[in-house]
C-alpha positions in Angstrom: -14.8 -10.5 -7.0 -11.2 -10.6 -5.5 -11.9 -12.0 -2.2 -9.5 -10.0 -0.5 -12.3 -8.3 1.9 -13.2 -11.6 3.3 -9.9 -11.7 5.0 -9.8 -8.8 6.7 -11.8 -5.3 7.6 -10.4 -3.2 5.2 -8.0 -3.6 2.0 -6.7 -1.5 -0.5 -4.4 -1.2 -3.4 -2.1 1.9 -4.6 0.2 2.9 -7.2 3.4 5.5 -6.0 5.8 7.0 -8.9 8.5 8.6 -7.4 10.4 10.8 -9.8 14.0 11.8 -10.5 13.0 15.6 -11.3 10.3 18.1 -9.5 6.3 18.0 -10.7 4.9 20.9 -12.2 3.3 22.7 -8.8 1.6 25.5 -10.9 -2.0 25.8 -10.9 -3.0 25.3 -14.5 -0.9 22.5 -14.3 -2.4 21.0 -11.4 -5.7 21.7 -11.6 -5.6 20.2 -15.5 -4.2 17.4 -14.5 -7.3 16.8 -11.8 -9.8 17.8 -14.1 -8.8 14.9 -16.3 -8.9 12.6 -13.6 -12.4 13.7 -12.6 -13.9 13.7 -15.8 -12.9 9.8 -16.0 -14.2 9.1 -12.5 -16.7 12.1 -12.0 -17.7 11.2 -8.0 -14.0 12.1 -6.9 -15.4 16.1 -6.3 -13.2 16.8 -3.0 -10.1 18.8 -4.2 -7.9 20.3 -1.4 -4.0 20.9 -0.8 -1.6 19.9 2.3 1.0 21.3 3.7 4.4 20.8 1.8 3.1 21.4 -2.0 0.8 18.1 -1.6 -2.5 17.9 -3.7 -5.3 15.7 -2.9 -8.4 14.6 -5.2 -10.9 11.9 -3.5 -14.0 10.6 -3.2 -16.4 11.3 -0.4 -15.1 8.9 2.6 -17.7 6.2 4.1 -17.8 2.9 4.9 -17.9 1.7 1.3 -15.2 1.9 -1.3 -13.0 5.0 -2.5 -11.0 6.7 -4.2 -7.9 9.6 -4.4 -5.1 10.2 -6.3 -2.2 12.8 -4.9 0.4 14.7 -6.3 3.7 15.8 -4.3 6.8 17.3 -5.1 8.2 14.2 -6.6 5.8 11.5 -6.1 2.3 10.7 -7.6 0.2 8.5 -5.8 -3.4 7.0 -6.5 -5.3 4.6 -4.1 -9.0 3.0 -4.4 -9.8 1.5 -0.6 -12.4 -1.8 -0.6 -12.6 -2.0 -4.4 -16.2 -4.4 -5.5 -13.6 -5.3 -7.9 -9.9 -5.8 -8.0 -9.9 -4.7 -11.8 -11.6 -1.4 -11.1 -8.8 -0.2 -9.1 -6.8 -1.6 -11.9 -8.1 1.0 -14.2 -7.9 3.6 -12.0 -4.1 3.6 -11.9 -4.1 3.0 -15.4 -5.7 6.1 -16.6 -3.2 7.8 -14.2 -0.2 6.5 -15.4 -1.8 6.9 -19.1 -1.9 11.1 -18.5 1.2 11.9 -16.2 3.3 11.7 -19.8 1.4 14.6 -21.2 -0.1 16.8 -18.6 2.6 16.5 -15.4 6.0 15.8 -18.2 6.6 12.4 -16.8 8.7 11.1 -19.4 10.0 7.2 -19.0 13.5 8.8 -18.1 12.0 10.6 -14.8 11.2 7.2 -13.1 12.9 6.8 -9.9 10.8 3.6 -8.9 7.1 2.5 -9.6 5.4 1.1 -6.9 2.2 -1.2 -6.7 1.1 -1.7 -3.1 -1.6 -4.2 -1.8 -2.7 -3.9 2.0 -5.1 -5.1 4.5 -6.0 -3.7 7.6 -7.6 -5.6 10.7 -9.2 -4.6 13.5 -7.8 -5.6 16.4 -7.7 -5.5 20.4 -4.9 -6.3 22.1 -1.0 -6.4 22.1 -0.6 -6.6 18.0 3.1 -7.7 18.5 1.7 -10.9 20.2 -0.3 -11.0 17.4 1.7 -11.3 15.0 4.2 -13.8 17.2 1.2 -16.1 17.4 0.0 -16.2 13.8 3.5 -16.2 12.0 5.9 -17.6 14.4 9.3 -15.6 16.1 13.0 -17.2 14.3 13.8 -20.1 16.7 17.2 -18.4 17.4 14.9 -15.6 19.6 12.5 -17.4 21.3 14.3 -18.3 24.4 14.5 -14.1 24.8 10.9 -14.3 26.0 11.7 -17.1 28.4 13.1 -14.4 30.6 10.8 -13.8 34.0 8.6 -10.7 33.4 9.3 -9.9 30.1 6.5 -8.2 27.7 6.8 -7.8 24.3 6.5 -4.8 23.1 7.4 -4.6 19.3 8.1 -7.4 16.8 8.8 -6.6 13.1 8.7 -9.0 10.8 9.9 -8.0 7.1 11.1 -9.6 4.3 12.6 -8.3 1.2 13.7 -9.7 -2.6 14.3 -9.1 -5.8 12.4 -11.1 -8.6 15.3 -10.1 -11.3 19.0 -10.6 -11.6 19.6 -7.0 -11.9 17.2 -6.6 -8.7 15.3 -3.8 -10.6 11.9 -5.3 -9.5 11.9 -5.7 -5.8 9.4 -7.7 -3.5 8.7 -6.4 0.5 6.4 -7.6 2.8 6.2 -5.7 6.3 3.9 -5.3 8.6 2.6 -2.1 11.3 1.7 -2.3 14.5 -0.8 0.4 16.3 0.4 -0.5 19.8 2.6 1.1 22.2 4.4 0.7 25.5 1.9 2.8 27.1 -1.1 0.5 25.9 1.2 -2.4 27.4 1.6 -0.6 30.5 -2.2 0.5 31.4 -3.4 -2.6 30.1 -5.5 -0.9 28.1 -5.9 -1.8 24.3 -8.3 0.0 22.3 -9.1 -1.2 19.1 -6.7 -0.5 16.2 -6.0 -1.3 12.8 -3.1 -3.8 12.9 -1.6 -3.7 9.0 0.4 -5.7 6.5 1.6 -4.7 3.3 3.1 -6.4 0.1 4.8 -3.5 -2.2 6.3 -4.0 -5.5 9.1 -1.7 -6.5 10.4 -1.3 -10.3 13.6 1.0 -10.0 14.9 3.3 -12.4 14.3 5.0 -15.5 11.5 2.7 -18.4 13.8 1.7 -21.2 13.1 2.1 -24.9 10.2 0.7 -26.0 8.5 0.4 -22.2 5.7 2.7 -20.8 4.3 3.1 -17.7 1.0 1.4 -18.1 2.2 -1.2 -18.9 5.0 -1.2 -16.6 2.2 -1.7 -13.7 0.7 -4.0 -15.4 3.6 -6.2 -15.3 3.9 -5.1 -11.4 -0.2 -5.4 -10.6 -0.2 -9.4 -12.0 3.0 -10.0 -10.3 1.2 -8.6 -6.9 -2.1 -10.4 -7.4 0.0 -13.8 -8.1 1.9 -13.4 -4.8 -1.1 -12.2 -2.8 -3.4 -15.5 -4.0 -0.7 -18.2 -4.1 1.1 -17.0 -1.3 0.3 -14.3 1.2 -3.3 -15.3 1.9 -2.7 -18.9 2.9 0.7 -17.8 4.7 -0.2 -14.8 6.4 -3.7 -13.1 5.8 -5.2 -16.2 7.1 -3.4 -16.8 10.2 -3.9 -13.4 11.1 -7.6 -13.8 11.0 -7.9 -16.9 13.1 -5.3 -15.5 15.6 -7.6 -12.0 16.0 -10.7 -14.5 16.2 -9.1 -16.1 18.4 -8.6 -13.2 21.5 
């Protein structure tokens, strides 16, 4: 079991390639390329497009795990939400990355950036930007700024950003998104909302010789799950949890 749904009420991880070239947007492309992906996981059965050439195979939604996988002008995505195991969601991205080559043209060259991305949502009441002061702390040079009489804060983002490489082709961000707004502030009314944190792993540009996509994000997926355990659970997911508790 990962562990990760202990911390929070909802987590999930996806896998975004961005490409350098348009995706094949004709039918017999598209639809192939689904029906592969259904025959490997046969309970994602609800096909439908979106506006701006977006196509969208998933999973029926409930309060258990799922799964989708999307395809937009230049970008492929694939998500599993509340996986029993981390490894199965794993898998899923796998077998994507393992048929882009042959039925979308991928090739190594059209990578603008591969993207692994692990979040957690929590449900929350409240002013989230408070939040998110208590549990992880505001820079020492700011904190006077809510010394001043009647002040309310309304938005605090906290981000950081680095590279893992000397080249900085395999990039590290962890951000955060708040579901409150000045008008909840003002009524002093806060439903509950799904406050969000996100570590993403980016590889940019094109694979080299020799290097495929699988196991590109594999490379990205362990890098992820070593940051999340050693780091952001202790540092951040945990906090979070005992300053929502807390309210």
């Amino acid at each position: 079991m990962s562990g990760y749904g202990s911390f929070c009420e909802d987590y999930y991880l996806n896998l975004n390639l961005g490409t350098e070239m348009d995706l094949p947007q004709g039918r017999e492309s598209v639809l192939h390329f689904f029906e592969q992906i259904q025959r490997r996981f046969p309970s994602m059965e609800h096909f439908y497009g979106r506006e701006k050439q977006e196509f969208v195979l998933e999973e029926e939604k409930g309060q258990g795990p799922y799964r989708w996988v999307s395809i937009e002008p230049r970008r492929i995505n694939s998500g599993y939400v509340n996986p029993e195991r981390l490894e199965d969601a794993f898998l899923q991205h796998e077998t994507v990355l393992e048929l882009v080559p042959y039925e979308l043209s991928v090739s190594p060259l059209d990578c603008e950036s591969l993207g692994v991305v692990l979040g957690f949502d929590f449900t929350c009441r409240g002013n989230h930007s408070e939040v998110l002061a208590e549990a992880l702390g505001v820079t020492p040079a700011l904190e006077k700024f809510f010394t001043i009489p009647n002040s309310r804060m309304l938005s605090i983002d906290p981000a950081i950003q680095f590279a893992l490489d000397e080249d900085c082709k395999t990039q590290v961000r962890i951000s955060f998104e708040s579901r409150t707004t000045a008008y909840h502030i003002r009524s002093g009314e806060f439903p509950e909302e799904q406050l969000s944190v996100y570590l993403m792993l980016r590889r940019f540009e094109s694979l080299g010789p020799g290097e495929t996509y699988v196991d590109e994000f594999r490379r990205l997926a362990k890098l992820c799950r070593e940051i999340a355990d050693e780091h952001l659970v202790e540092s951040v997911l945990m906090p979070l949890q005992q300053a929502i508790s807390l309210r």
